[in-house]
N, CA, C and O of each residue as an XYZ file, in Angstrom:
604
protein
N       0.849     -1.180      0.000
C       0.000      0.000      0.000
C       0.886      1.232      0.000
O       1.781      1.160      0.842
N       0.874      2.248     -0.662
C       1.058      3.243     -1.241
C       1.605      4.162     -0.041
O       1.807      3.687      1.077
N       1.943      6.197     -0.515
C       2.017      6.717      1.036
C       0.423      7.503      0.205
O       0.259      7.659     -1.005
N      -0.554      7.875      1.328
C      -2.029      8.600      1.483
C      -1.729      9.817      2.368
O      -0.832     10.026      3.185
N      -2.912     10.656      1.885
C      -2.689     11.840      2.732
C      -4.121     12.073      2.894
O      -4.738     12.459      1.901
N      -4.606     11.936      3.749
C      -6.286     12.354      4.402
C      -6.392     13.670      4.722
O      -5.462     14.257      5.275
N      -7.556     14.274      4.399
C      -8.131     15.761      4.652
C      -9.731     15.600      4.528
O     -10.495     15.332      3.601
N      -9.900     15.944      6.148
C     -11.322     16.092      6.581
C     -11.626     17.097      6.498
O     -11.136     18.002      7.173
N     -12.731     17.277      5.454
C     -13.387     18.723      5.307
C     -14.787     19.595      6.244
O     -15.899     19.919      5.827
N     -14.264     19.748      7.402
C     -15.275     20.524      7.869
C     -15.800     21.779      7.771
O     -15.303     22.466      6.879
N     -16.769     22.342      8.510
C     -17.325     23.621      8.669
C     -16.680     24.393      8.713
O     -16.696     25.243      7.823
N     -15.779     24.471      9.800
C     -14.794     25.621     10.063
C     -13.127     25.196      9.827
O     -12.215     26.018      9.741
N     -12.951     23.423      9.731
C     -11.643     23.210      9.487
C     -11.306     22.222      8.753
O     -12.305     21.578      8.435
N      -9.875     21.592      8.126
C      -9.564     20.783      7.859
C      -8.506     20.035      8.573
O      -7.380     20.492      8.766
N      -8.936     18.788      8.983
C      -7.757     17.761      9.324
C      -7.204     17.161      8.543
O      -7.665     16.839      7.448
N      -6.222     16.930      8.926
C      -5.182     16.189      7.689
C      -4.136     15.448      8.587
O      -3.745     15.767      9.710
N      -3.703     14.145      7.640
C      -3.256     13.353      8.463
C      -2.241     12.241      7.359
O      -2.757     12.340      6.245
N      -1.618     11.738      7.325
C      -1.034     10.518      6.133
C      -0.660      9.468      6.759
O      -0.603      9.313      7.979
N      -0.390      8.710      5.907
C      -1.023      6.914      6.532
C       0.293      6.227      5.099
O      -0.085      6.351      3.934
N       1.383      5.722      5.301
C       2.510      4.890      4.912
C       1.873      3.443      4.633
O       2.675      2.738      4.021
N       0.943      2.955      4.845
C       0.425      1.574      4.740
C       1.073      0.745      6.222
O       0.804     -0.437      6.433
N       1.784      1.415      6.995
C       1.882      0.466      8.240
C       1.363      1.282      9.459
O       1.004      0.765     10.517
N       1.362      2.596      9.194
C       0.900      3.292     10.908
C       0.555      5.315     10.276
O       1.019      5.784      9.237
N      -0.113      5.890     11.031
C      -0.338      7.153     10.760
C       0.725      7.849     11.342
O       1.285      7.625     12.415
N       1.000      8.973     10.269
C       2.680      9.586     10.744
C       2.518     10.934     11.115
O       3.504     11.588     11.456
N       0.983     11.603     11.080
C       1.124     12.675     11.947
C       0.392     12.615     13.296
O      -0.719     12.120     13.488
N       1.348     13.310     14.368
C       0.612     13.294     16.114
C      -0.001     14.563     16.046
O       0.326     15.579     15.433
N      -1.260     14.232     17.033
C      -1.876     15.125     17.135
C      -2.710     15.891     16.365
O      -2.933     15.075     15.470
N      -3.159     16.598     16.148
C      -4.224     17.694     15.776
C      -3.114     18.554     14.635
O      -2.143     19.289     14.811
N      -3.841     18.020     13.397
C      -2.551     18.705     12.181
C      -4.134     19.862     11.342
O      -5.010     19.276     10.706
N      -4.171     21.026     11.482
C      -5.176     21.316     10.886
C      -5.111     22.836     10.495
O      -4.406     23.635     11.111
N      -5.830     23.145      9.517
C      -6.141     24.585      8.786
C      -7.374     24.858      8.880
O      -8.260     24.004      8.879
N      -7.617     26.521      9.005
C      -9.220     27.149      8.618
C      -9.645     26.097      7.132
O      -8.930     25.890      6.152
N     -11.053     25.567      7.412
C     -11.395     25.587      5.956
C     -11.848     26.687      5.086
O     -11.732     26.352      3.908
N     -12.321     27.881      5.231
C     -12.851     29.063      4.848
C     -14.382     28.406      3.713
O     -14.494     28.734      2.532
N     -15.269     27.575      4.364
C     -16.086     26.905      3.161
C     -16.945     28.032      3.436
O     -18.009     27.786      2.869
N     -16.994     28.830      3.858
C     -18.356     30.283      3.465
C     -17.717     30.743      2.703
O     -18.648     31.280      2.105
N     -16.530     31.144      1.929
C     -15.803     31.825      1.206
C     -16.342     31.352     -0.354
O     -16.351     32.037     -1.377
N     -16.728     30.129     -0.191
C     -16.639     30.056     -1.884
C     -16.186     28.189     -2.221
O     -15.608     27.691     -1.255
N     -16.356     27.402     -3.197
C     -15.827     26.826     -3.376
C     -14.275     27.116     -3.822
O     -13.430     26.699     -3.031
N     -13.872     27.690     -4.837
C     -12.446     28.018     -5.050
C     -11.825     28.006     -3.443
O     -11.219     27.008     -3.054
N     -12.001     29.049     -2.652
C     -11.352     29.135     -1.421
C     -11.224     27.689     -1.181
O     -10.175     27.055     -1.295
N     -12.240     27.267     -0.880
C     -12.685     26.005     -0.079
C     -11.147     24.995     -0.715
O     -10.125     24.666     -0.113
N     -11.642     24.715     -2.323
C     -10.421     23.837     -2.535
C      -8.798     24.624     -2.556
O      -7.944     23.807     -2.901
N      -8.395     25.605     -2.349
C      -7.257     26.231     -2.170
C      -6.890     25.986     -0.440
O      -5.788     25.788      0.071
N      -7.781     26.049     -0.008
C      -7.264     25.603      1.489
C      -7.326     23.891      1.754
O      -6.921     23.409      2.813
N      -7.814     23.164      0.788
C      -7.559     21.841      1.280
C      -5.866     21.515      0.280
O      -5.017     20.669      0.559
N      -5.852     22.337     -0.672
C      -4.931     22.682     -1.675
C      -3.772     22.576     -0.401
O      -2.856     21.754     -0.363
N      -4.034     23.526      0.526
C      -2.592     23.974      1.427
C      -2.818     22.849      2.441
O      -1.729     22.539      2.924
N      -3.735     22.185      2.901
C      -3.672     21.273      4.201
C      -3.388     20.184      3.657
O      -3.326     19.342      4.552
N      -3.135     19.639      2.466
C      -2.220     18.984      1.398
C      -1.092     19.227      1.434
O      -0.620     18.193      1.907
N      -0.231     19.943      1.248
C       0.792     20.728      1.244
C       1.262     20.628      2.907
O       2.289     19.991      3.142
N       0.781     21.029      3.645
C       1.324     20.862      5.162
C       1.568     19.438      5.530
O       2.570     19.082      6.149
N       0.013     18.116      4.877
C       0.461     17.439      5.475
C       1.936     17.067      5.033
O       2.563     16.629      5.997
N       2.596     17.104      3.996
C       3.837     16.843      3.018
C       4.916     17.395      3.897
O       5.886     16.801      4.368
N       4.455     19.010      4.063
C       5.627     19.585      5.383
C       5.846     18.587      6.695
O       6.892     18.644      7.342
N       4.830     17.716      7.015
C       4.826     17.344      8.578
C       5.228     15.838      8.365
O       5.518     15.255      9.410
N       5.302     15.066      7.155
C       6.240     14.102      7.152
C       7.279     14.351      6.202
O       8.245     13.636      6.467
N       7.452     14.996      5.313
C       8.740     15.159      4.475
C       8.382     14.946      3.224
O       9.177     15.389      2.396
N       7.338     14.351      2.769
C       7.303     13.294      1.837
C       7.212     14.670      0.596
O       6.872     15.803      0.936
N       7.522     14.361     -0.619
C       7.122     15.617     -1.867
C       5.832     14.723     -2.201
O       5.530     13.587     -1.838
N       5.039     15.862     -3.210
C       3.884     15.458     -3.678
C       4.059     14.183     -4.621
O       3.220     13.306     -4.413
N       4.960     13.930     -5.583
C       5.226     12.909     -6.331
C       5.422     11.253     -5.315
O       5.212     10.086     -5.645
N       5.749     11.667     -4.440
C       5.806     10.228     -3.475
C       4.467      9.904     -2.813
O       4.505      9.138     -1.850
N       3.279     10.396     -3.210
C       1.478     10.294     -2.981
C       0.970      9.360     -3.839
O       0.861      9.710     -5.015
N       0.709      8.506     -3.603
C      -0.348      7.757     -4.387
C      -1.541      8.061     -4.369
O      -1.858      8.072     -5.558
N      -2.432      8.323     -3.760
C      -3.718      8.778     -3.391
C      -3.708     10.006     -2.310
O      -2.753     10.442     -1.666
N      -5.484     10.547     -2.319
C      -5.637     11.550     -1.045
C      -7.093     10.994     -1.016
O      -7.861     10.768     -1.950
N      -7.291     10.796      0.696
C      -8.556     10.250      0.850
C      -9.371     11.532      1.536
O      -8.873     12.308      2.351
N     -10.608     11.577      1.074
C     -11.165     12.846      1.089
C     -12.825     12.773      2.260
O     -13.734     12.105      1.767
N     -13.017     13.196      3.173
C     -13.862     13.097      3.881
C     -14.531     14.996      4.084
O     -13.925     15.954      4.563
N     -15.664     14.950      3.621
C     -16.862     15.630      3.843
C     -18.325     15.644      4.268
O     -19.099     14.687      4.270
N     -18.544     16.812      4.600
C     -20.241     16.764      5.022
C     -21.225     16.658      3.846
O     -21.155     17.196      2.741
N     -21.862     16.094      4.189
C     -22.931     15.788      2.761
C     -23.881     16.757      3.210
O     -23.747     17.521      4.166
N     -25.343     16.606      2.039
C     -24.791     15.002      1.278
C     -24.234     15.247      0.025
O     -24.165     16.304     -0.601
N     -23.737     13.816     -0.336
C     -22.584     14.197     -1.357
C     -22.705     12.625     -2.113
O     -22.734     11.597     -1.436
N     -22.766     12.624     -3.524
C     -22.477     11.569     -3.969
C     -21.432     10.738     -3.879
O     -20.387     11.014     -3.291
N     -21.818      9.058     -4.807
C     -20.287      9.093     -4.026
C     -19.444      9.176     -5.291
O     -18.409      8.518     -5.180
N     -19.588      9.806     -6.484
C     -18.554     10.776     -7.066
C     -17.835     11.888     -6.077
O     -16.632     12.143     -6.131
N     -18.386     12.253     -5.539
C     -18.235     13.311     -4.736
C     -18.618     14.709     -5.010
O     -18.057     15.679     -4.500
N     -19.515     14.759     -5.765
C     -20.820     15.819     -5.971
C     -21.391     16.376     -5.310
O     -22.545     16.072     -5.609
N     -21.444     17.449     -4.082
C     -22.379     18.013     -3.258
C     -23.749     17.760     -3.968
O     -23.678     17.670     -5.194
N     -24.845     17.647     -3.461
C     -26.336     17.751     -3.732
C     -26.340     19.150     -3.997
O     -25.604     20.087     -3.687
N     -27.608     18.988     -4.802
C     -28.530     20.493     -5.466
C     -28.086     21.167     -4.364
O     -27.131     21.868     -4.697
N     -28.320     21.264     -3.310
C     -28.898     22.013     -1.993
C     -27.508     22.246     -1.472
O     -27.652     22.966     -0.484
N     -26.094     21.964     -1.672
C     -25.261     22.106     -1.404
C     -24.632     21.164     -0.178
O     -25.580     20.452      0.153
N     -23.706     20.889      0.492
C     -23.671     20.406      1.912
C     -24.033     21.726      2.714
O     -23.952     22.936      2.501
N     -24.412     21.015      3.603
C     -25.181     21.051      5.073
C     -24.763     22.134      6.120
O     -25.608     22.724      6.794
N     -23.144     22.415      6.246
C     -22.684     23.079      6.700
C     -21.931     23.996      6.533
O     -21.168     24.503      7.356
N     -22.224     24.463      4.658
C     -21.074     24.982      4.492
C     -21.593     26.232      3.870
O     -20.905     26.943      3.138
N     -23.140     26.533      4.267
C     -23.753     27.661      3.729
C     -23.958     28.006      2.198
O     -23.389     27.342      1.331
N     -24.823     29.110      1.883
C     -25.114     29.098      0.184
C     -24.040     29.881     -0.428
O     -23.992     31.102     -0.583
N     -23.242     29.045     -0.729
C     -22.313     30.073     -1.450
C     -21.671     29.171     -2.596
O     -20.515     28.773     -2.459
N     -22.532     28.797     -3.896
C     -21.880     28.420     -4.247
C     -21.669     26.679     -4.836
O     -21.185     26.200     -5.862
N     -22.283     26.111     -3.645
C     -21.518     24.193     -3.629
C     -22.718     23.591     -4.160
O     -22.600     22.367     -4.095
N     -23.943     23.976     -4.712
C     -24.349     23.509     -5.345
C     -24.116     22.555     -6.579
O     -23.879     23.129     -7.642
N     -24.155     21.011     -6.587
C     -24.077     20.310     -7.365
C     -22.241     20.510     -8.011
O     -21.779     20.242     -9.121
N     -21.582     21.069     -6.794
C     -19.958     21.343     -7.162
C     -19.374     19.955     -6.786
O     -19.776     19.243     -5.865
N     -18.588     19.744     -7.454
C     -17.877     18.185     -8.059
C     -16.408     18.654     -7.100
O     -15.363     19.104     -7.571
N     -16.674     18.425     -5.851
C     -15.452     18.510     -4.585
C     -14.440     17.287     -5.098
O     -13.486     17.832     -5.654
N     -14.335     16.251     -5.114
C     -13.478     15.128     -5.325
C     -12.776     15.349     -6.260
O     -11.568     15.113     -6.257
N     -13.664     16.040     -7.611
C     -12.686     15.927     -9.234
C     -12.468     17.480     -9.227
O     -11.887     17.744    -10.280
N     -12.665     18.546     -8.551
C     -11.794     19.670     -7.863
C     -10.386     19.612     -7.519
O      -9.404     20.228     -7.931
N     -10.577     18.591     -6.545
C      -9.397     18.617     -5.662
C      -8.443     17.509     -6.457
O      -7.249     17.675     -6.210
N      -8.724     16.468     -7.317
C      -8.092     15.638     -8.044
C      -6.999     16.912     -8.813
O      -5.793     17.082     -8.635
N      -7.944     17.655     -9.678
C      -7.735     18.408    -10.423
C      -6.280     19.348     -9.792
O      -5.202     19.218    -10.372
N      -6.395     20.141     -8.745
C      -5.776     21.039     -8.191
C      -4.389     20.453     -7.775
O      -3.386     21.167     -7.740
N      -4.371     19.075     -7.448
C      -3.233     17.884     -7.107
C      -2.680     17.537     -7.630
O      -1.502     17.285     -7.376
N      -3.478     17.275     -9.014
C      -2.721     16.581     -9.971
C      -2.762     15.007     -9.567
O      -2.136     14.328    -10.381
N      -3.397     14.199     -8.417
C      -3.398     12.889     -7.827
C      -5.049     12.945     -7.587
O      -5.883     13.840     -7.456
N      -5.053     10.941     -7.610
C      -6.603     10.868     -7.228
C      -6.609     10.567     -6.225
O      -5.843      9.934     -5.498
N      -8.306     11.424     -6.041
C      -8.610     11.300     -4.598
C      -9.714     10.443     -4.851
O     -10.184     10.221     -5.967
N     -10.119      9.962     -3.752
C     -11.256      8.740     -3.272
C     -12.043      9.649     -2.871
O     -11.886     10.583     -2.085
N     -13.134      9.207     -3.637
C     -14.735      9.724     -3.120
C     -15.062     10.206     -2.079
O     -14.927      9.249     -1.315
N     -15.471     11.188     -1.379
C     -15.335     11.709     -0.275
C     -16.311     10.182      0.844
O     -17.185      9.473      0.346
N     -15.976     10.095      1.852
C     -16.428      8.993      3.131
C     -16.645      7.871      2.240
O     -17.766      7.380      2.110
N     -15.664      7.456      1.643
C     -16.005      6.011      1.358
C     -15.262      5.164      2.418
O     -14.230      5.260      3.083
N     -16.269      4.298      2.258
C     -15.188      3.240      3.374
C     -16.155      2.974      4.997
O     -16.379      1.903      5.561
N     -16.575      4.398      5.415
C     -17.432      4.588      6.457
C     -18.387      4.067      7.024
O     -18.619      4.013      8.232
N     -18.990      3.654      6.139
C     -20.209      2.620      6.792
C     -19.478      1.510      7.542
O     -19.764      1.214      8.702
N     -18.394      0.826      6.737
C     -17.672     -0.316      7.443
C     -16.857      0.174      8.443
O     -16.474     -0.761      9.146
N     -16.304      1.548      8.911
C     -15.642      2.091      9.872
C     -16.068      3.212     10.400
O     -15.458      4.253     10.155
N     -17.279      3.209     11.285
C     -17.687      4.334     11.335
C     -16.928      5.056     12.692
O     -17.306      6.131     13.157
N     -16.120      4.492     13.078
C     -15.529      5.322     14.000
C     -14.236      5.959     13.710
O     -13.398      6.156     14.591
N     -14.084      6.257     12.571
C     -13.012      6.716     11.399
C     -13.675      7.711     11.089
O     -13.122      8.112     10.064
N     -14.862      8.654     11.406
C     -15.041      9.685     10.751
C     -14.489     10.749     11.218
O     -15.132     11.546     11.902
N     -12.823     10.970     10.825
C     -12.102     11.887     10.920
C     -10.958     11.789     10.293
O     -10.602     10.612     10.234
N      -9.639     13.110      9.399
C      -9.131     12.343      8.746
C      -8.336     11.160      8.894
O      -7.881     10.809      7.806
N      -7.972     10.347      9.941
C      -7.587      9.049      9.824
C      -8.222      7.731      9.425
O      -7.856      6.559      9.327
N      -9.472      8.517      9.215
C     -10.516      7.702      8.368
C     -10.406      7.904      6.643
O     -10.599      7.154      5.686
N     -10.061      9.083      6.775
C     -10.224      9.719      5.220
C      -8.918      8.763      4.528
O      -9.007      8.251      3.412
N      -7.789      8.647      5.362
C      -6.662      8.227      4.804
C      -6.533      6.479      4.695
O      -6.086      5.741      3.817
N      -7.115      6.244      5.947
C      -7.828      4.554      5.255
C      -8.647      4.310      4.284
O      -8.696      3.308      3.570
N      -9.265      5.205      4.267
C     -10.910      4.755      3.379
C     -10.004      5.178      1.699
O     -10.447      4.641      0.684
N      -8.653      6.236      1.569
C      -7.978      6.271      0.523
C      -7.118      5.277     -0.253
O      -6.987      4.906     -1.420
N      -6.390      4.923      1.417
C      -5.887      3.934      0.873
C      -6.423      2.382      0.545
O      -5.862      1.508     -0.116
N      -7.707      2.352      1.243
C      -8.891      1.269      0.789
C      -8.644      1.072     -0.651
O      -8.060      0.190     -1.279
N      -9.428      2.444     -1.079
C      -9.610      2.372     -2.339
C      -8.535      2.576     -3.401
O      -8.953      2.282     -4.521
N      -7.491      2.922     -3.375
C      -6.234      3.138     -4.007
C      -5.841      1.629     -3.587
O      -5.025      1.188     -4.396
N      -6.100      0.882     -2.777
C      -5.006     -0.551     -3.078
C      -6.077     -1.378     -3.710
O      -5.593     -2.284     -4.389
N      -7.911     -1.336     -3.693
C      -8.360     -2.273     -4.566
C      -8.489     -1.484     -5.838
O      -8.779     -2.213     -6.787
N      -8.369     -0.294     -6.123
C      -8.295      0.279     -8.107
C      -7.179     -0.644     -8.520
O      -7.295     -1.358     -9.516
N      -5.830     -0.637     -7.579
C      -4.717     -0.770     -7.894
C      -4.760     -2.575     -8.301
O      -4.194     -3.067     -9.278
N      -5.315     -3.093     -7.604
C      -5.036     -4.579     -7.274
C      -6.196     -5.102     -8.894
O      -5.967     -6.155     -9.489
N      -7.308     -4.173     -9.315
C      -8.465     -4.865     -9.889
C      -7.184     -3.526    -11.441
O      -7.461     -3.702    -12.627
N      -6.540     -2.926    -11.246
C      -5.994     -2.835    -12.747
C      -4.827     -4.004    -13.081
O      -4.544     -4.540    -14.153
N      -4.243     -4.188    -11.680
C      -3.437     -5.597    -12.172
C      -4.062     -6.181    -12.604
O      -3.643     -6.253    -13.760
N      -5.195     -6.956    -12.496
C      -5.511     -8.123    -12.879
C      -6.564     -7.913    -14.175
O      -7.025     -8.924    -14.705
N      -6.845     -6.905    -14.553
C      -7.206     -6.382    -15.626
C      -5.901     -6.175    -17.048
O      -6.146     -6.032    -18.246
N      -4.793     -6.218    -16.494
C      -4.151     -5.660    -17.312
C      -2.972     -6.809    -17.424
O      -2.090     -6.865    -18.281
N      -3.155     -7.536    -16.536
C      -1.999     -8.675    -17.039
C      -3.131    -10.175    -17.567
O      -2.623    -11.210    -17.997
């Protein structure tokens, strides 16, 4: 399994956290304003930087990422589509039917996993050390079902 970098998107913040495939490598409370009343743009420019920090807080450069596992407030498809109505907590500004997952893919340049996948089977992971399992979940079965697709 790959190195992951988790970012929980809340109301007022983002956690962020990365996960090596044997143990989580940041202590403690690693986190930024989310600014989600600001706008979507804001919104993904600050998960943009709590990306970026988590990289500062283990060393790793962006090219050594295999995935980013992405956890938000819905509701949200699981493309990762906010609903018509926007999420829940992040006021009208904007997140209507906004495509958060292929945003932040976009801004990275790396894929991210559907925002809370994984959750139902771990629901006591809803925070980013959830985001970064539920990434690397899904980044080791894409990975495992293109091997066997491709050989």
């Amino acid at each position: 399994m790959g190195k992951i970098v988790g970012l929980d998107l809340g109301g007022n913040a983002i956690n962020v956290t990365a996960y090596d495939g044997t143990g989580f490598l940041i202590e403690g409370m690693c986190e930024l304003p989310s600014l989600v009343r600001e706008g979507p743009e804001t919104c993904v420019n600050q998960l943009t930087a709590a990306f970026a920090r988590g990289l500062e807080e283990t060393g790793w450069a962006a090219g050594d990422i295999d995935a980013v596992g992405l956890g938000s407030p819905g509701p949200v498809s699981g493309d990762g589509v906010l609903c018509a109505a926007g999420a829940t907590n992040f006021g009208p500004c904007g997140y209507e039917n906004f495509d958060l997952r292929g945003a932040l893919s976009s801004a990275l340049d790396l894929p991210v996993a559907p925002p809370n996948v994984g959750l139902r089977t771990t629901p006591a992971y809803n925070d980013a050390n959830g985001k970064a399992v539920s990434g690397a979940a899904t980044y080791a079965a894409l990975d495992s079902l293109t091997s066997l697709i491709t050989s």
